[in-house]
N, C-alpha and C positions, 0 to 999 in steps of 0.2 A: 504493500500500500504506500501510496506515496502522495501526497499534499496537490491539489489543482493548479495552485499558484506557482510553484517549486516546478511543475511537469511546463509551464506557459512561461518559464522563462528564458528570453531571447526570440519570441514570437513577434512579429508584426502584427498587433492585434489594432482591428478599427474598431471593433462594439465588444463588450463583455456583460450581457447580465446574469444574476447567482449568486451563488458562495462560490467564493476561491478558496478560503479553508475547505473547502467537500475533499474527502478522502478519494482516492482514485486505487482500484484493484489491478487492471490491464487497460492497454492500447490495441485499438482495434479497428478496421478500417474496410472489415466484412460484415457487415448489420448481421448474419448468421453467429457470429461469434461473439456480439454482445450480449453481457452477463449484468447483474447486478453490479453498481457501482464502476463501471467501467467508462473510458472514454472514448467515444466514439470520432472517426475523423472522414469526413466524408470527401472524397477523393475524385474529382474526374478522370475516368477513364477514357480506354480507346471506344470500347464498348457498351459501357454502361456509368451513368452518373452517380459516385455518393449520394449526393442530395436527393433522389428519388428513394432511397432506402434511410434516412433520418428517422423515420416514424417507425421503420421495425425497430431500428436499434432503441430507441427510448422506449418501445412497446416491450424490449427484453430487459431493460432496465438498466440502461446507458445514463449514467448521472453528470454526465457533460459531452458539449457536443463542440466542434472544431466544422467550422464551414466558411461558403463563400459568399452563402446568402441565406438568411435566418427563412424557416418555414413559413407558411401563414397563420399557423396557430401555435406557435411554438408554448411548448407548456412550461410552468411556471417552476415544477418542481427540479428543473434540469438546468444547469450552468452552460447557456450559448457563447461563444467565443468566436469572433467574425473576424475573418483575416482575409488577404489579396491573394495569398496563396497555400491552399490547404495543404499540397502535395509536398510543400516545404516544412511548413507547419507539422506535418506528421512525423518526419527527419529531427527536428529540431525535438519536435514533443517527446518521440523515442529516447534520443539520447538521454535527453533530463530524466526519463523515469526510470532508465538503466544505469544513474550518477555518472553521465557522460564516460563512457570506457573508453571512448581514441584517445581521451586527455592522458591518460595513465600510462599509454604502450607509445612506444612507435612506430605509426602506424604507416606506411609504405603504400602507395595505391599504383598498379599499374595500368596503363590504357594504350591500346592502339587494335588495328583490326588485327594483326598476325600478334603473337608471340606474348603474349599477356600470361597465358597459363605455365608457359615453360618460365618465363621469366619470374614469376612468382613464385612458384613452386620452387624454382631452383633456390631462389632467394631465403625462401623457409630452411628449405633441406640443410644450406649453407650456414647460417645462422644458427642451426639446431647442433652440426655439427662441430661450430666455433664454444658450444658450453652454453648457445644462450636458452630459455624456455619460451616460448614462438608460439604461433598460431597462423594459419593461413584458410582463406575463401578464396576457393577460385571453382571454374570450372567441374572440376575434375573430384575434387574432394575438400571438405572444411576439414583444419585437425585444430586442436587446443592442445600444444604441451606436448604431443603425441598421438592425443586419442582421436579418432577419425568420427567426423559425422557425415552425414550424409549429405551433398550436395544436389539442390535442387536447380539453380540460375548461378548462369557469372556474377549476378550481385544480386542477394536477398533482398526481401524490400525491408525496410527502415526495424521493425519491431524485430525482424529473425536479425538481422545485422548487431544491430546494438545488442540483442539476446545473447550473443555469439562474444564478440567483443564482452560483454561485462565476464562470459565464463572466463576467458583468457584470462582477465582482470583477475580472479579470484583465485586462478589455475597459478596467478604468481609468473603470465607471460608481461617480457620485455617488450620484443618486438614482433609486430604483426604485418601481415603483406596479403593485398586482396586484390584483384581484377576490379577493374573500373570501367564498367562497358557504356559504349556511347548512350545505352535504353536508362541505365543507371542517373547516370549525368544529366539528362534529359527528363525522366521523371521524379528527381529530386532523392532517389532514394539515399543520396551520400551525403543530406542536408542535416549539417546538426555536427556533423564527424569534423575532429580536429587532424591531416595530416603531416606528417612529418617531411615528408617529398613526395613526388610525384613524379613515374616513368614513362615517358611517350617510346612508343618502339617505332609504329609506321601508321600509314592509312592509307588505304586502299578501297575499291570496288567491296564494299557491303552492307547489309542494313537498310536497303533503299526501300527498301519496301516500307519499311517505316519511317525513314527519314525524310523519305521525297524526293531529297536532291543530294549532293554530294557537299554542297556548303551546310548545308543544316547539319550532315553527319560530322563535319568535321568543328563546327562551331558548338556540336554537345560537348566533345572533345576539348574542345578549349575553353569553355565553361569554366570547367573543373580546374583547366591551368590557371583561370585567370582568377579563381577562389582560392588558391593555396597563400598562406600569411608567409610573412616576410620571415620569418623563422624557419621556414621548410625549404626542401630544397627542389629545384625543380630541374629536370634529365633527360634529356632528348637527342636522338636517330638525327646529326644533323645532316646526314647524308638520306634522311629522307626529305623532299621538298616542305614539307609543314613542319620538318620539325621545328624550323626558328621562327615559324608563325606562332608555334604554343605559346613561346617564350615573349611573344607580344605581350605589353603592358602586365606579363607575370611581377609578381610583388615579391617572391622568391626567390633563391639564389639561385641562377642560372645556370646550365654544365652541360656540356655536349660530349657527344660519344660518335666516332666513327672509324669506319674500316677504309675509305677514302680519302679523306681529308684530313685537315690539319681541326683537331677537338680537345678537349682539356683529358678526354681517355680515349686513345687509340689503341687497334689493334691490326693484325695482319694474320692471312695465312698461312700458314709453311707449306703445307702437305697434308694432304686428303685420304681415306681408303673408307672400304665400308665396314672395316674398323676404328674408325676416329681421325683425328685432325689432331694437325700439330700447329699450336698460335704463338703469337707472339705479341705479348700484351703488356704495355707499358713496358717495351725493354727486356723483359723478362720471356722465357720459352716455358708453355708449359703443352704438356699432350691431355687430349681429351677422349670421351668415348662418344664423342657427336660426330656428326657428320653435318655439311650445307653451310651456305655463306650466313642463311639465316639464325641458325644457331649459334653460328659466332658473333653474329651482333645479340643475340640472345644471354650469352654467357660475356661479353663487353657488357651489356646491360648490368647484369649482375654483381659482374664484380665491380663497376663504377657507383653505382646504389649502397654495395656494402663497402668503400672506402669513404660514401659518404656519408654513410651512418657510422662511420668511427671503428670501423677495422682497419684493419693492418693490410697494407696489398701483399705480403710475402704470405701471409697465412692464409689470405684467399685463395693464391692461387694455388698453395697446396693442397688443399680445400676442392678447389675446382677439379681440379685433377682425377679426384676422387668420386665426382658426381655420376651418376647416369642419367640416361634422354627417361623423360616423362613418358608418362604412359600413352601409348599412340601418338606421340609426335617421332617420326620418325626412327620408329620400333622398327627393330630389324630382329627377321626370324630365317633362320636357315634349314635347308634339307640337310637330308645325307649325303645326298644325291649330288649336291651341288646347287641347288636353286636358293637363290637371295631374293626373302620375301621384304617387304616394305609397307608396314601400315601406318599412314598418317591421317594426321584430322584436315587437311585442308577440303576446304569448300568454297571459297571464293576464286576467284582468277588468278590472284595472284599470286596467292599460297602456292595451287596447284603449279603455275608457272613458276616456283620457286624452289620446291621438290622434284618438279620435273629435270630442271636446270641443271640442281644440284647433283641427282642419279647419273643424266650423261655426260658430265663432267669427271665422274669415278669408273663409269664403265665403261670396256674396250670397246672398240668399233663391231668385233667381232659377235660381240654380248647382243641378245637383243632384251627392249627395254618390254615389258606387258603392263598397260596397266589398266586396271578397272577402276571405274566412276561412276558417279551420278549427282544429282542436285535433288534438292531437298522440297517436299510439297510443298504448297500455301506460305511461298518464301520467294526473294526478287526472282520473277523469271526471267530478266533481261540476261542474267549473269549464264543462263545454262547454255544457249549456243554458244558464248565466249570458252565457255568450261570445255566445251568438245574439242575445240577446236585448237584449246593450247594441247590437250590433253593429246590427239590423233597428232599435231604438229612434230610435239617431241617423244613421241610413240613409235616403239614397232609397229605395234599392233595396238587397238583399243579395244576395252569393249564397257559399250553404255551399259547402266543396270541401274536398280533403285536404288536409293538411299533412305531416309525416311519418308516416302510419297503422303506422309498424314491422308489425307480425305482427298487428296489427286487423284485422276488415275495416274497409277505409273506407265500407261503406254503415252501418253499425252506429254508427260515429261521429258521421256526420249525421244517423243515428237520433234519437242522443242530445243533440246539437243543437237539432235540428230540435222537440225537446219543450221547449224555453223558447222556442217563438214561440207567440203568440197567433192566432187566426184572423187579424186584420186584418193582422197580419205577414208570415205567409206567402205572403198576397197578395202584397208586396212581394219575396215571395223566388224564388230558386232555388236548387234543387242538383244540382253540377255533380262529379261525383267527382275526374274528372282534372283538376288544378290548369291543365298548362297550357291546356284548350277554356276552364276559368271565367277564367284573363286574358283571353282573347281575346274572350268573352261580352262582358265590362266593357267593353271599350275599341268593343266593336260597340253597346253601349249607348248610351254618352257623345256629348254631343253638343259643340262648340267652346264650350270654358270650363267644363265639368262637371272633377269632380275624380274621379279614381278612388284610393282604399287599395286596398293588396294587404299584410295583414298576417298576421305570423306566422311569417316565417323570415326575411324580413330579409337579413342577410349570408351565411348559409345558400347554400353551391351544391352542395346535393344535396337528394335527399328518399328517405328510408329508406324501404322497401316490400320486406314479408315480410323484413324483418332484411338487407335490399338493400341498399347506398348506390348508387345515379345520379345523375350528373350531372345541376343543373335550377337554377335562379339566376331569383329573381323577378324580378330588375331586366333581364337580359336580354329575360326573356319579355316583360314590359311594354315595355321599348324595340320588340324587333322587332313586336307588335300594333300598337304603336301608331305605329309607321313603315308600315305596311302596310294602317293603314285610309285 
């Protein structure tokens, strides 16, 4: 329980009538989920208005209400609280009733389209293994301390985040590192949260479908840079074009990182195999077990982030050394036989253009490359002809298939694919709708020493169908084909 007035501080409030002494139980912002004595926040959606649900939550017995325009009969027994922006308002409300928990940790936020999960993840890993007690959100998985929960989104909304964050707080964690997706940034869910820095990696083709356009996706983006205080620090891809846009009017200390240019952390690559990479990072050589240009601006992310939270660079990169690739970014599975399997999360253009790159850059001419794809249902369609066509580009062979088609059909998808190949591409192709007959195509393809991709879900073990979840794990499937050819 926590005081009304104490939860409303640092709100933009325009009207308030009530008690502000009213005791408050929980934050809530699903009128299903109001309880007695609870505060309710009514939230515009993509879909659906808070404010049309006001009346269930004070009918469940919601003893304060957070809005953007009071009801018509708003009842007397309930504490209204009118602000310009509720979605913010619920960020901020959150914090205060979980004793603000970013203030206590430092908290690390990453953002860009590619490399956010490895970046963060590794950043934890790193950290945990320097002696400190940690806590990470990201895609892939939350942990506090160690203990793994369950991830549902790149970023909870406001009431699971702060919930998450105060465990850390209590778990006795230092520092914490979470994904900051442009939806995030955009719907206020990181409102309220104090960070310590903040990491831009790249941006690229994705999210249109809800962003609209490519300026709005990348202005959610810089949102968040341009909200960090002057005390945090702020770290950016300058060999990505926007990365010195973040750094516009940021209030922050500013710090660049690149594999091209002249940055306050540089690095280089030595040498490549589909055993790892050997870098050379501030001066220093050290070998890793990644692979692709992208994971070394991935692991330069990392270790510039943790010199700027007050490590050591000689213990990072000892440190680094020691890491492995996350799960499905660029997991590599081998036969007996000789076949080099390759599961990655990319889904956007450029990802895939950037796995692709990376693979024929390590493998002989000799080698042929396979790889399987698809694009994702009731998600930007513009991107799936682009997707086929880098994919058949740097391909031996392709072959389309689903991914999670949610409530598409999946032949409609491959339709839609299948219209950025050219004649002589499709030569090259096939399509194969059920994901798992197209692994098992690949690996019947491959011959000892060909490489196969299967990209596009990555850590993913399931695949959405008609609004379904099922069980389905690329990495599995590619193990057991390729155990069984």
């Amino acid at each position: 329980m926590k005081e009304l007035e104490k939860i409303l501080k640092g709100i933009d409030i325009k009207s308030f009538s009530g008690r502000k002494e009213r005791m408050i139980s929980n934050i809530v912002f699903d009128s299903r989920k109001a309880d007695p004595d609870s505060l309710f926040v009514a939230v515009r959606g993509l879909k659906s208005d808070g404010h049309d649900f006001i009346g269930d939550a004070v009918g469940s017995g919601a003893g304060a209400v957070i809005c953007e325009h009071l009801p018509s009969d708003p009842s007397e027994d309930v504490s209204w609280i009118v602000t310009g922006d509720s979605a913010a308002a619920l960020g901020q409300a959150s914090s205060n009733f979980f004793g603000n928990p970013s203030s206590s940790l430092k908290l690390t936020g990453i953002t860009g389209t590619n490399g956010k999960t490895t970046t963060a993840t590794l950043l934890y890993r790193l950290f945990s293994m320097l002696g400190h007690r940690c806590g990470l959100l990201s895609t892939i998985c939350n942990y506090v301390a160690g203990r793994e929960l369950e991830a549902t989104l790149t970023t909870p909304d406001p009431v699971q985040l702060n919930r998450v964050l105060s465990e850390m707080v209590a778990e006795g964690c230092e520092f914490a590192f979470m994904e900051v997706s442009s939806h995030a940034s955009s719907q206020k869910r990181i409102a309220g949260l104090e960070f310590a820095g903040g990491v831009f990696t790249n941006l690229t083709h994705d999210h249109l479908d809800y962003h609209k356009t490519f300026d709005r996706y990348l202005a959610a983006k810089k949102d968040w840079f341009d909200s960090l205080p002057e005390n945090a620090f702020a770290l950016v891809n300058s060999d990505d074009k926007n990365g010195m846009v973040m750094l516009q009017n940021c209030r922050a200390s500013r710090h660049t990182y690149s594999l091209r240019g002249m940055a306050d952390f540089r690095c280089s690559i030595l040498e490549q195999s589909f055993q790892g990479m050997g870098l050379r990072i501030m001066g220093e050589e050290v070998w890793t077990g990644f692979i692709g240009d992208y994971n070394a601006y991935n692991l330069l992310a990392v270790y510039s982030a943790a010199v700027l939270l007050g490590a050591g660079g000689r213990e990072v990169l000892t440190e680094l050394s020691r890491l492995g690739p996350v799960a499905g970014r660029l997991e590599v599975i081998r036969s007996a036989g000789g076949i080099t399997g390759i599961v990655d999360y990319a889904h956007t253009p450029d990802a895939l253009m950037n796995v692709i790159s990376t693979l024929n850059k390590i493998r002989r001419n000799s080698v042929s490359l396979i790889t399987v794809v698809g694009a994702g249902g009731d998600r930007d369609r513009t991107k799936r002809p682009k997707m086929a066509a880098i994919a058949a580009e740097g391909s031996t062979k392709l072959i389309l298939t689903s991914d999670n088609p949610r409530t598409e059909d999946p032949e409609k998808i491959l339709d839609d694919m299948e219209a950025g190949l050219t004649p002589e591409m499709k030569e090259r192709s096939l399509r194969i709708a059920g994901r798992r007959e197209a692994i098992k195509t690949a690996v019947m393809l491959a011959a000892p020493e060909d490489v196969i991709l299967v990209a596009g879900k990555g850590h993913e073990t399931y695949q959405e169908i008609n609004g379904v979840r099922q069980h389905f794990d690329d990495r599995e499937e590619l193990r057991k084909a390729l155990a069984d050819k």
